[in-house]
NUZA-72433 format. One record per residue: residue number from 1; residue in three letters; x, y, z of N, C-alpha, C, CB in turn. Coordinates in steps of 0.001 Angstrom, whole numbers, always signed. Each point is the difference from the previous one (the first is absolute). Glycine has a CB too. Layout:
N
SITE_num_residuo_n.px_n.py_n.pz_ca.px_ca.py_ca.pz_c.px_c.py_c.pz_cb.px_cb.py_cb.pz
SITE_NUM_ALA_X_Y_Z_X_Y_Z_X_Y_Z_X_Y_Z
...
This chain:
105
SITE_num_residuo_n.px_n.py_n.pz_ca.px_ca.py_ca.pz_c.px_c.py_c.pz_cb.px_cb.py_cb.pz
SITE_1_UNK_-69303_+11957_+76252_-1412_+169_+271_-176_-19_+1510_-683_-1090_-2205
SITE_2_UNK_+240_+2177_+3170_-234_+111_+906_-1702_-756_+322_+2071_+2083_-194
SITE_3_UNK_-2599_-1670_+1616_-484_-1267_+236_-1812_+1006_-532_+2263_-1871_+2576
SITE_4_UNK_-1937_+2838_-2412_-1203_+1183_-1049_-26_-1185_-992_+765_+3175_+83
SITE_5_UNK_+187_-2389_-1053_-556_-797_-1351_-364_-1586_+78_+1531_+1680_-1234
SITE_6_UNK_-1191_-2238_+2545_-447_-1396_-242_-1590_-70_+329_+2475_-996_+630
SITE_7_UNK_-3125_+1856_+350_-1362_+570_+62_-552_+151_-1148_+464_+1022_+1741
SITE_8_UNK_-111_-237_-2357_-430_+161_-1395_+429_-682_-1270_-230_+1808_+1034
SITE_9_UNK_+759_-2991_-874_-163_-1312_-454_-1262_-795_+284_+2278_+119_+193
SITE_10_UNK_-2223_+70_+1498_-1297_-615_+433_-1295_-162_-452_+1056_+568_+1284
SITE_11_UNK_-1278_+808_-1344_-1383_+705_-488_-192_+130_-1472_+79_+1332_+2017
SITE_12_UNK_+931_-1603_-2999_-138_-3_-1690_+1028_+784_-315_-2434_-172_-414
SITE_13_UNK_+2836_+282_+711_+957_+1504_-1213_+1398_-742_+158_-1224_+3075_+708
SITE_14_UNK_+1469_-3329_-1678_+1270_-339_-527_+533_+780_-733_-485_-1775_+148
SITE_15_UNK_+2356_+1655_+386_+645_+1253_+477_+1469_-335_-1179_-1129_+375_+3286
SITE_16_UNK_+1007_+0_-4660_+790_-563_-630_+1395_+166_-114_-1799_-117_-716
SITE_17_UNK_+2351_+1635_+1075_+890_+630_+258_+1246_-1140_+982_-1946_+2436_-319
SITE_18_UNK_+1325_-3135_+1392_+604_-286_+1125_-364_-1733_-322_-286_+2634_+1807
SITE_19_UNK_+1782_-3577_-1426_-512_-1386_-45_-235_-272_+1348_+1167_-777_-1994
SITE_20_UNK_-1210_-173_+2303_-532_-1236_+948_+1544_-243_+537_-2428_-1346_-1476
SITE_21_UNK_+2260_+492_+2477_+1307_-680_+339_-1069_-1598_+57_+2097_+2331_+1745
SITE_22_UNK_-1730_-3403_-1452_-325_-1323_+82_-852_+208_+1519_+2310_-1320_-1597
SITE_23_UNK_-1517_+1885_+2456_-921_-55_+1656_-836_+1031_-684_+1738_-446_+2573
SITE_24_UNK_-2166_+2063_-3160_-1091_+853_-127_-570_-865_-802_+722_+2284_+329
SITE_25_UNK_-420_-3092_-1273_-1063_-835_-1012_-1152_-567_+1264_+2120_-1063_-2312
SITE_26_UNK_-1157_+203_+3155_-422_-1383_+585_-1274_+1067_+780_+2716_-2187_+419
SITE_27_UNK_-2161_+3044_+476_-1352_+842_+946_-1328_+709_-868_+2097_+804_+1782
SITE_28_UNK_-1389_-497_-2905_-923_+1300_-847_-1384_-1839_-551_+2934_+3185_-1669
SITE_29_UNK_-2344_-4299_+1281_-1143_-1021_-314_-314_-986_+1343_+816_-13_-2717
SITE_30_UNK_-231_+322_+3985_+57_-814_+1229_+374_-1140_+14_-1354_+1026_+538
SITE_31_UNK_+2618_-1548_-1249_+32_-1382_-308_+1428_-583_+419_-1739_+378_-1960
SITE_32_UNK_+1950_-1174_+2458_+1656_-711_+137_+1068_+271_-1720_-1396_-2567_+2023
SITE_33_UNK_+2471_+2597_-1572_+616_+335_-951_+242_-1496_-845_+972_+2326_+1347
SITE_34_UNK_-1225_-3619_-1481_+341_-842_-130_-1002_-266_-1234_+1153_-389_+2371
SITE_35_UNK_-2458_+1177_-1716_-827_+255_-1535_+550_+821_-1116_-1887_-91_+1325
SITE_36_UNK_+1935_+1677_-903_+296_+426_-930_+1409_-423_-1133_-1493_+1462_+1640
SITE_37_UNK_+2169_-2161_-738_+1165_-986_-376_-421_-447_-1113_+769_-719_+2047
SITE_38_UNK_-1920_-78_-2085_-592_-1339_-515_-654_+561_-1098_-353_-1442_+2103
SITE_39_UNK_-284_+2628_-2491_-366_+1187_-994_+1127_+193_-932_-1411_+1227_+1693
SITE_40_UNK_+2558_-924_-696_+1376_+534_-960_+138_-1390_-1027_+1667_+1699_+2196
SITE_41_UNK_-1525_-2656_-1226_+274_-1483_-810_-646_-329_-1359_+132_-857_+2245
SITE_42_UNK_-1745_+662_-1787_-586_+200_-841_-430_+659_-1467_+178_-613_+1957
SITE_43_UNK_+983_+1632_-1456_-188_+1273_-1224_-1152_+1219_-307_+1026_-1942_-944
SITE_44_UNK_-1995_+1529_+2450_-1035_+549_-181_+456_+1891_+352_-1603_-2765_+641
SITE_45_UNK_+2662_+2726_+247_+319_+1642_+206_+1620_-302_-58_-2295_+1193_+1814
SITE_46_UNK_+3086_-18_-2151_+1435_+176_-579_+511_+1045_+615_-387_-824_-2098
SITE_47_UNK_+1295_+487_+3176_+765_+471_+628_+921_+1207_-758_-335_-2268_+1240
SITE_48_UNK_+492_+3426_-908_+1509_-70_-350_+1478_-35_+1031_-1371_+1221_-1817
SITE_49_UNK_+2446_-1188_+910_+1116_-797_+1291_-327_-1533_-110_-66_+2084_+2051
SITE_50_UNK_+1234_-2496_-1940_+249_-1550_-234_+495_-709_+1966_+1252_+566_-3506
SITE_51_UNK_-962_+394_+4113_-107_-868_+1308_-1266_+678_+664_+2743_-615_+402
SITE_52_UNK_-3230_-301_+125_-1327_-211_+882_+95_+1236_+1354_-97_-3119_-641
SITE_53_UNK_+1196_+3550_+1043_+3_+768_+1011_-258_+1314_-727_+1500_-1438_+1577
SITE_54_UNK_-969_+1812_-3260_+177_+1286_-138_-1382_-4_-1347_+3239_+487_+961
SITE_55_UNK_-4164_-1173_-750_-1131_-337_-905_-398_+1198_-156_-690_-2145_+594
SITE_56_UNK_-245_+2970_-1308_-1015_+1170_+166_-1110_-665_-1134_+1842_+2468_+691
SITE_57_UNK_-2949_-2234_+22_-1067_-84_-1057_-1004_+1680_-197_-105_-3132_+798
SITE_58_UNK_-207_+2779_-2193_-762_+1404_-219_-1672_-304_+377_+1872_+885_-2210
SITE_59_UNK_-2452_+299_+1708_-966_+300_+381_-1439_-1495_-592_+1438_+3126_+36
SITE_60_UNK_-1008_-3060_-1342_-683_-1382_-624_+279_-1058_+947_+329_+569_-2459
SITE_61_UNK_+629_-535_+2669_+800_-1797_+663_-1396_+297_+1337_+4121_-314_-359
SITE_62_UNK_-4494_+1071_+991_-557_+234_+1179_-1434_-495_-683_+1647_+2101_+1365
SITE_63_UNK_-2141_-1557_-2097_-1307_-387_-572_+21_-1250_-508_-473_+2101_-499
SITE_64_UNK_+1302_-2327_-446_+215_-1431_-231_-182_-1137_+1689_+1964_+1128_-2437
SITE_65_UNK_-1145_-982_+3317_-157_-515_+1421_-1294_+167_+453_+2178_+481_+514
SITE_66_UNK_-3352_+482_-601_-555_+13_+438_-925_-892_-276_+886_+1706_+379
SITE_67_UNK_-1409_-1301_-1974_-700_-956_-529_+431_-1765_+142_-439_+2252_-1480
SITE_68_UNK_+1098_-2183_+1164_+606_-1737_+518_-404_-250_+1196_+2103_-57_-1050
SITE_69_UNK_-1617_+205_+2117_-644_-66_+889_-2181_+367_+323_+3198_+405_+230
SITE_70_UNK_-3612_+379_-845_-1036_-327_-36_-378_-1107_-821_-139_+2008_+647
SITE_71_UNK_+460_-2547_-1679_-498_-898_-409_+419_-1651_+264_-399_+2056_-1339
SITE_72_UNK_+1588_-2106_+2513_+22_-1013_+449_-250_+157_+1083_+1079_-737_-1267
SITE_73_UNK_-1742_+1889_+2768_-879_-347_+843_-1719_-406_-758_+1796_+1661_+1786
SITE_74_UNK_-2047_-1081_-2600_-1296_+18_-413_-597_-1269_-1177_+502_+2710_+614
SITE_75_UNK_+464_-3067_-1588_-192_-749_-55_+1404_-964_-133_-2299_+1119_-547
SITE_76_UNK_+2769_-1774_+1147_+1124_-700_+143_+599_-579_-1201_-823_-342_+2068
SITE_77_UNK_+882_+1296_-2360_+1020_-554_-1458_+1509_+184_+282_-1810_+850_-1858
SITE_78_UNK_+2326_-1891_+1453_+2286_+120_+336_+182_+1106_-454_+1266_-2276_-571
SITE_79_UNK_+82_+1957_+402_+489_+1024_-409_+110_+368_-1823_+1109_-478_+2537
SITE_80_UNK_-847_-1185_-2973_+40_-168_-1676_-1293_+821_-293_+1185_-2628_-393
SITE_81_UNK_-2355_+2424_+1138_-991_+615_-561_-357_+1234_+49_-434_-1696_+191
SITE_82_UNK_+1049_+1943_+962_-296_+1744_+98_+1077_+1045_-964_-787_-516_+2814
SITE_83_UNK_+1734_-382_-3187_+1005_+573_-929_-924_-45_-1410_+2488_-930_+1362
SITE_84_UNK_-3008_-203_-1748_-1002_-284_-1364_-1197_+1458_+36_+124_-3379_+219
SITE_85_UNK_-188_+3235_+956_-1510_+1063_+325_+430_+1470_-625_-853_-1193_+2708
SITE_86_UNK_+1835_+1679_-1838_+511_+1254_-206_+297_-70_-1412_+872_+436_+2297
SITE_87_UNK_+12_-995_-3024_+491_+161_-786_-1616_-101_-1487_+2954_-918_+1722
SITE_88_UNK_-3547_+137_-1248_-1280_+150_-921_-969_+1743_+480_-211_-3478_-47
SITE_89_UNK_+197_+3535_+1149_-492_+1639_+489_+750_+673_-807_-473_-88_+2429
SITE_90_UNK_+1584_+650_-2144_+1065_+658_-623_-394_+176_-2110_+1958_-1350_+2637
SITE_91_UNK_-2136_+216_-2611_-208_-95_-1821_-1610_+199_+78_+2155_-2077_-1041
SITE_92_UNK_-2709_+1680_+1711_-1769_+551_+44_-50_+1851_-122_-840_-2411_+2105
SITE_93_UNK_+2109_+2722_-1114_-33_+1616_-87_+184_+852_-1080_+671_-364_+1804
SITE_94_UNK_+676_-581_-2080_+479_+267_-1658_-881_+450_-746_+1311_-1601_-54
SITE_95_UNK_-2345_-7_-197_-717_+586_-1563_-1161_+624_+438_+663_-1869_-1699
SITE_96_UNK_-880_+2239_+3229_-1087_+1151_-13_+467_+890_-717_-862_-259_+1974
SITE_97_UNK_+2180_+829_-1268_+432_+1510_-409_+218_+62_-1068_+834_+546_+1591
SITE_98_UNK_-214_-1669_-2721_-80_-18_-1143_-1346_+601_-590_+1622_-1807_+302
SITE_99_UNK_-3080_+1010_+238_-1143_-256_-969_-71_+2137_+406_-1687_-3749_+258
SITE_100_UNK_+1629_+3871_+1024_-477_+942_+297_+1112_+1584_-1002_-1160_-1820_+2762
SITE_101_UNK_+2197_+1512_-3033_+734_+924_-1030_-780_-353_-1360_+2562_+18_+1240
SITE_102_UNK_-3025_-1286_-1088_-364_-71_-1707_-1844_+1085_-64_+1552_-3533_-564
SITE_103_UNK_-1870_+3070_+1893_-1143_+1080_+80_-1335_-998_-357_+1586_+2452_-909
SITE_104_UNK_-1160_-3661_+1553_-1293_-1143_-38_-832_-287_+1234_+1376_-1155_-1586
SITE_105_UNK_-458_+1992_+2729_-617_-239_+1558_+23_+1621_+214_+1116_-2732_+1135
């Protein structure tokens, strides 16, 4: 991923074709790598590659980061919780798209 497509990370468009490296993660959400570290730990985003130098994250893992991070500048929730959060969003989306195939929304 050249530093274009990290622009257009910037601005919304996520670029699924192409991963992340751990430093394009860290600039594309502006954050020390010690966080996004602390995400991987957490389980809240999933690397692939098992050593830390040759990590790539996809396009979700970036959104996933983002949101986390908004919701622990905004409202300071850890990390356990922002993992609880997402993972309840995520299933909130679910049974929209569910209700919305069944043709109730």
């Amino acid at each position: 991923m050249n530093s274009r497509d990290l622009l257009l990370v910037h601005i919304g468009t996520v670029i699924e074709e192409d991963s992340l490296t751990l430093g394009q993660l860290c600039r594309a959400c502006d954050v020390h790598a010690d966080w996004i570290i602390s995400l991987v730990e957490e389980g809240i985003i999933e690397p692939q590659g098992e050593d830390i130098r040759l990590w790539r994250f996809s396009g979700a893992s970036l959104v996933r980061a983002r949101i986390a991070l908004r919701i622990q500048r905004d409202l300071g929730v850890n990390l356990a919780g922002i993992a609880l959060v997402l993972d309840l969003i995520e299933e909130l989306e679910g049974l929209r798209a569910h209700m919305k195939t069944l043709g109730h929304v």
